[in-house]
C-alpha positions in Angstrom: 120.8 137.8 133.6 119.5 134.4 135.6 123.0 134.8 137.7 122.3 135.1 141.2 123.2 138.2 142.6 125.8 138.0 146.3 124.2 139.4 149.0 125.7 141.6 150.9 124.9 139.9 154.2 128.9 140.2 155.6 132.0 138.4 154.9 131.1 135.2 156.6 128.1 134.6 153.8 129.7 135.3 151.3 132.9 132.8 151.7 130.3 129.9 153.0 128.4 130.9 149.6 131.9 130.6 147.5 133.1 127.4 148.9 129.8 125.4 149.3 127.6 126.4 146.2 130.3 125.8 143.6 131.1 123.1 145.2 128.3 121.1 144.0 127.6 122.9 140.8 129.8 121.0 138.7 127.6 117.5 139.3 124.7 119.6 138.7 125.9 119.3 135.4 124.7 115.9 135.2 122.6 114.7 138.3 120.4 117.6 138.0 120.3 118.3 141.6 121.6 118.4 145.4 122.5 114.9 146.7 122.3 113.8 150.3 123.3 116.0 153.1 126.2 113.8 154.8 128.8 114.7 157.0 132.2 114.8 155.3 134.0 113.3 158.3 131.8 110.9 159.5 131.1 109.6 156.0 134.8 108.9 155.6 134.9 107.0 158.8 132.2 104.8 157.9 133.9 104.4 154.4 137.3 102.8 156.0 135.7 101.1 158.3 134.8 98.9 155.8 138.0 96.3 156.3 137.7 95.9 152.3 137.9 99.3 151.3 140.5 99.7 154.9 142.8 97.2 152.6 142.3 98.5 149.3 143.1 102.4 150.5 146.3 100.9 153.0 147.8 98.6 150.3 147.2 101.7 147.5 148.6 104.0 149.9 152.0 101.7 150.7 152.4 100.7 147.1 152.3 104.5 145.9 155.2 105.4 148.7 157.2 102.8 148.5 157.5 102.9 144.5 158.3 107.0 145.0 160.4 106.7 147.8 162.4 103.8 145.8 162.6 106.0 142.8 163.8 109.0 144.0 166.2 106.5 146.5 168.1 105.0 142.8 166.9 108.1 140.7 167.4 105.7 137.4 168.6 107.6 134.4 165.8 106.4 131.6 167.3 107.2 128.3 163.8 107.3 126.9 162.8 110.2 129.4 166.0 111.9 129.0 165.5 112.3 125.2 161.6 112.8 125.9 162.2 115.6 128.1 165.1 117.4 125.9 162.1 117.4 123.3 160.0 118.9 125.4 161.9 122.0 126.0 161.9 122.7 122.1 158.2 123.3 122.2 158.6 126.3 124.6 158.0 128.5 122.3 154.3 126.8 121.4 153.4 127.3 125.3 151.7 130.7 124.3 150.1 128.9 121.6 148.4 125.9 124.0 147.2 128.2 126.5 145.9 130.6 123.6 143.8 127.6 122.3 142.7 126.5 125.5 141.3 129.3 126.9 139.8 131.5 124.0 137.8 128.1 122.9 135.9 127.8 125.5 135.4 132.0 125.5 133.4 131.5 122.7 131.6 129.1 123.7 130.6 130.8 126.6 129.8 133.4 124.2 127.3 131.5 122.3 126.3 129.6 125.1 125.3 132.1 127.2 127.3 131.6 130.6 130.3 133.5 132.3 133.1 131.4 132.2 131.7 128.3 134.5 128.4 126.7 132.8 126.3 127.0 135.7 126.4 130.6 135.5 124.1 131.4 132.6 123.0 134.8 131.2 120.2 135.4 128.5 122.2 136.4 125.2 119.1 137.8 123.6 118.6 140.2 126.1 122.7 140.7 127.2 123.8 141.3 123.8 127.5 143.2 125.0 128.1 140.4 127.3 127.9 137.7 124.4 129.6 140.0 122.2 132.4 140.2 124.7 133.3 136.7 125.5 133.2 135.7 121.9 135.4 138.7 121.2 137.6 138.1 123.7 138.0 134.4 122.4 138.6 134.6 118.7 141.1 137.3 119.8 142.8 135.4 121.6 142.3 132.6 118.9 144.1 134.7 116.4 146.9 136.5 119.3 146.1 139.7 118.5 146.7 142.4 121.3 146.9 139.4 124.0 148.6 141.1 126.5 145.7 143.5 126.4 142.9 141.3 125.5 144.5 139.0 128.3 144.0 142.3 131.0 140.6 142.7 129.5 140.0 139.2 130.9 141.3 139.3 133.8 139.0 142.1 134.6 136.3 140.4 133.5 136.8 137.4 135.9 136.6 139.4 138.6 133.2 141.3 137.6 131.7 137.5 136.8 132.8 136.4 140.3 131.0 139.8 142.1 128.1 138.4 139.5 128.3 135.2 141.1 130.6 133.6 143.3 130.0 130.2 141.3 132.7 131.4 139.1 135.2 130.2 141.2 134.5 126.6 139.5 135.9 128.2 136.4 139.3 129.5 138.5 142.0 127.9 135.9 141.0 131.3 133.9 143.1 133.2 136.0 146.3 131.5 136.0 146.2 130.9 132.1 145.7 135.0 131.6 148.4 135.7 134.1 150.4 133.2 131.9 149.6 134.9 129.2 150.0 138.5 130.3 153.6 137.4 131.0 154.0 135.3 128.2 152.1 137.5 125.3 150.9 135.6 121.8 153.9 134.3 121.3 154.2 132.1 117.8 152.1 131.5 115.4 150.2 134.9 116.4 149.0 137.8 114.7 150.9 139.5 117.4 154.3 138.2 116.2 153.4 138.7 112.7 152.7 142.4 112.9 155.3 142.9 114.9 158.0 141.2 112.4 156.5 143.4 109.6 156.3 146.5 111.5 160.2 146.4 112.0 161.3 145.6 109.6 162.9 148.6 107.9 161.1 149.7 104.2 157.6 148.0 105.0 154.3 150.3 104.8 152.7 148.7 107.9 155.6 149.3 109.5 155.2 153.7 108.8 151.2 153.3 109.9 151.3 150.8 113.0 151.9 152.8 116.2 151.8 150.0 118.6 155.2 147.7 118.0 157.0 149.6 119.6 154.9 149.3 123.0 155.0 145.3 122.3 158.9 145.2 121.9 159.0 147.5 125.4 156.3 144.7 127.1 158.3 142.2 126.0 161.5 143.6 127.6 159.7 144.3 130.6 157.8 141.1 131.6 161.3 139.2 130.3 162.4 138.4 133.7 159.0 137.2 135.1 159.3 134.6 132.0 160.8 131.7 133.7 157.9 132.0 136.8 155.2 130.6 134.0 155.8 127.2 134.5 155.2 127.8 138.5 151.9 130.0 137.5 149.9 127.5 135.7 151.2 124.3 137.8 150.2 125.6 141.6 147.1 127.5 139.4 145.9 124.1 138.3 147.4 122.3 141.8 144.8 124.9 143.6 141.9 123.9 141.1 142.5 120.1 141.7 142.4 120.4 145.2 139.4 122.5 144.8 137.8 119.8 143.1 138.8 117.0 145.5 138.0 118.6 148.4 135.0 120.7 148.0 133.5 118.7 145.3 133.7 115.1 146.7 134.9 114.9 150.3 133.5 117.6 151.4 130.1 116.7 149.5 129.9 113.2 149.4 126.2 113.0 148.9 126.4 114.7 145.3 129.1 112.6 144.6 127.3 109.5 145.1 124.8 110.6 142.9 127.4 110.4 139.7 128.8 107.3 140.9 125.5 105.6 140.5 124.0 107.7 137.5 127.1 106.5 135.4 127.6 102.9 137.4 131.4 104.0 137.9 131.3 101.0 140.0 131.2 98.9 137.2 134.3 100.3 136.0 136.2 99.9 139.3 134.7 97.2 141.6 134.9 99.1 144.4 131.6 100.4 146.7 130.1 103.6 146.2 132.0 105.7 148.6 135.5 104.1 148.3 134.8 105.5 144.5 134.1 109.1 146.1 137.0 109.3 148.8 139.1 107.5 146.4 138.7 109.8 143.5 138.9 112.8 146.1 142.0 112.1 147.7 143.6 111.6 144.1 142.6 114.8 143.2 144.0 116.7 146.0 147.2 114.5 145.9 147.8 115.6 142.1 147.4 119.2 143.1 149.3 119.1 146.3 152.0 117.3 143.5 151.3 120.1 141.1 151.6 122.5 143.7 155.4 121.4 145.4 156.3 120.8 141.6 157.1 117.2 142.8 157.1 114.6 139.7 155.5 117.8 137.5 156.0 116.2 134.2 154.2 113.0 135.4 151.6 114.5 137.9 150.6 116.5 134.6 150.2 113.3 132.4 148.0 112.1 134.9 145.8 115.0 135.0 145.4 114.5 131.2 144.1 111.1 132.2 141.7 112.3 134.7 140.6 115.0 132.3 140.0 112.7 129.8 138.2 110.0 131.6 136.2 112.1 133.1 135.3 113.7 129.7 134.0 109.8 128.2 133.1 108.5 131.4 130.4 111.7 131.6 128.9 112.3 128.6 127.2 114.9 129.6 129.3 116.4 131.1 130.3 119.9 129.1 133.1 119.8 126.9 133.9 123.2 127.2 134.4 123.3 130.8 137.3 121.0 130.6 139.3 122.6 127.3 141.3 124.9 129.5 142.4 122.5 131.9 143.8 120.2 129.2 145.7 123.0 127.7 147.0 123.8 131.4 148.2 120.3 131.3 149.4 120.1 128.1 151.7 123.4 129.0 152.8 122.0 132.5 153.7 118.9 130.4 155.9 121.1 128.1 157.5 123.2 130.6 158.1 120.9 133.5 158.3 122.5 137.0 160.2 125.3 136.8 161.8 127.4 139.6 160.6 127.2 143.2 159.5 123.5 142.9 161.0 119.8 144.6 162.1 119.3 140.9 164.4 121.7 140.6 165.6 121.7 143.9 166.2 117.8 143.7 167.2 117.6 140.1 170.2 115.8 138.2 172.6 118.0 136.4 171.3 118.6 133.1 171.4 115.9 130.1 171.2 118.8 127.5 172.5 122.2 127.0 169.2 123.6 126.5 168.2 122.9 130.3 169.3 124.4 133.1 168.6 121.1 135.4 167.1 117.6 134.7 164.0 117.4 136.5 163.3 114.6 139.0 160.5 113.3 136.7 
């Protein structure tokens, strides 16, 4: 394999190596190597004392609090949201689906490709034949919801060899709240899962005499039933921790790579602002959207926004692997869906419900 093997130098190296080398692999995607060694702090400083950029980030800053605080002050009741969100929770059901999709996509990919999980951390599939064979396996399994609790565990277990592999694979982190989702959740419908298993009860069918593992389905989904309503908290603070990731270890913590995109794309051009208000700028909104995601504060609408990001990013960067990005738009597209769940600001702070299908209007 061309991963790069931990050394076993003490706990110290290795958490320096997990926080600071992933930190700048995802712009090596596209600048093609390490930018300018800058202090995170210090660069910040020199950022707002720029009385432009001091404006731009204060006025940004008030508008963004005042508009929240005045919203959650008169709490309107938007028809359009109301019937927008009593939608939403009819495509519950399809959450299995999503996260399916998004995860065992880029499995096969990473399959074909040749990495494990993140791109940056490649392996030679002529010469690591079971590896290749097991990440496409896993994917079109998971494609088709066969086994997914299972296949799901499989995963799972082979995150955590990739990351003793590698710590790089800590870029690709999303992974494990989508399997835990998933473990919980199982293939849902459509799945081969919930196809079998409607055939195999059904009295007078021959699958039903030969297939020996329904029953153990029907007894996992009895037994993860009550975890069922923690999904939605799962994949939100999962993706909350991978934004802040992002924003903080990616960008303000490394501001000198993240200069480097700025100016290989002009991203300037596209918001007149200078270099580094771009990179503390795009920082900060990344770990505000995951401390959001995280306090399930606005979940709905902190998820729509990540779609934004996530797509931006994805035309803005060309280059920039498509793969890498499939799972979080699924994660989004399932925080969408569900909302916030228990344990979050939104339920804690919602409106009685406008539907019988929901147990509480959320606050977005």
């Amino acid at each position: 394999m061309k991963t790069r093997i931990p050394s076993l130098a003490g706990t110290v190296a290795l958490v320096l190596t997990l926080f600071s080398r992933p930190a700048a692999a995802h712009v090596d995607y596209v600048t093609g190597g390490p930018g300018e060694a800058l202090d995170a702090v210090a660069f910040a400083i020199s950022v707002l004392s720029n009385p432009v950029n001091a404006a731009v980030f204060g006025a940004s800053g008030f508008a963004v609090t005042v508009g929240l605080a005045a919203y959650l002050w008169v709490r309107p009741t938007i028809t359009d949201i109301v019937i927008l969100r009593d939608v939403l929770v009819g495509y519950a059901d399809l959450v299995p689906w999503m996260l399916r999709l998004s995860v065992g996509l880029p499995l096969v990919g990473a399959g074909f490709q040749g990495y494990l999980f993140a791109p940056t951390v490649t392996f030679d599939p002529t010469t690591n034949p079971l590896v290749r064979a097991l990440f496409i396996g896993l994917g079109f399994t998971l494609l088709f919801g066969l086994a997914t609790r299972i296949v799901t565990t499989i995963g799972l277990l082979t995150y955590g060899w990739a990351l003793t592999v590698d710590p790089g694979v800590v870029l690709a982190m999303e992974y494990v709240p989508a399997f835990l989702a998933l473990l919980i959740l199982g293939g849902g419908r459509p799945s081969a899962d919930h196809m079998l298993q409607q055939v195999a009860s059904t009295d007078g069918t021959y699958y039903g005499r030969v297939d020996p593992v329904h029953y153990l389905k029907g007894f996992l989904d009895s037994a993860t039933a009550p975890y069922r309503e923690y999904v939605p908290v799962i994949v939100r603070v999962g993706m909350g921790v991978t934004f802040i990731y992002l924003g903080l270890f990616q960008k303000l913590a490394d501001p000198g790579q993240a200069l480097l995109v700025v100016e290989k794309y002009d991203l300037t051009a596209v918001v007149p602002v200078d270099p580094g208000m771009w990179v503390l700028g795009a920082g900060l909104t990344e770990v505000l959207v995951g401390l959001v995601l995280i306090f399930g504060f606005m979940t709905r609408g902190a998820a729509a926004v990540s779609f934004i990001l996530f797509t931006t990013t994805l035309f803005g960067l060309p280059d920039d692997p498509v793969l890498a990005h499939i799972t979080l738009f699924g994660m989004a597209s399932a925080v969408f869906t569900m909302g916030a769940g228990p344990l979050s600001f939104d339920d804690w702070f919602g409106r009685p419900a406008q539907s019988d299908r929901e147990t509480v209007a959320s606050a977005d």
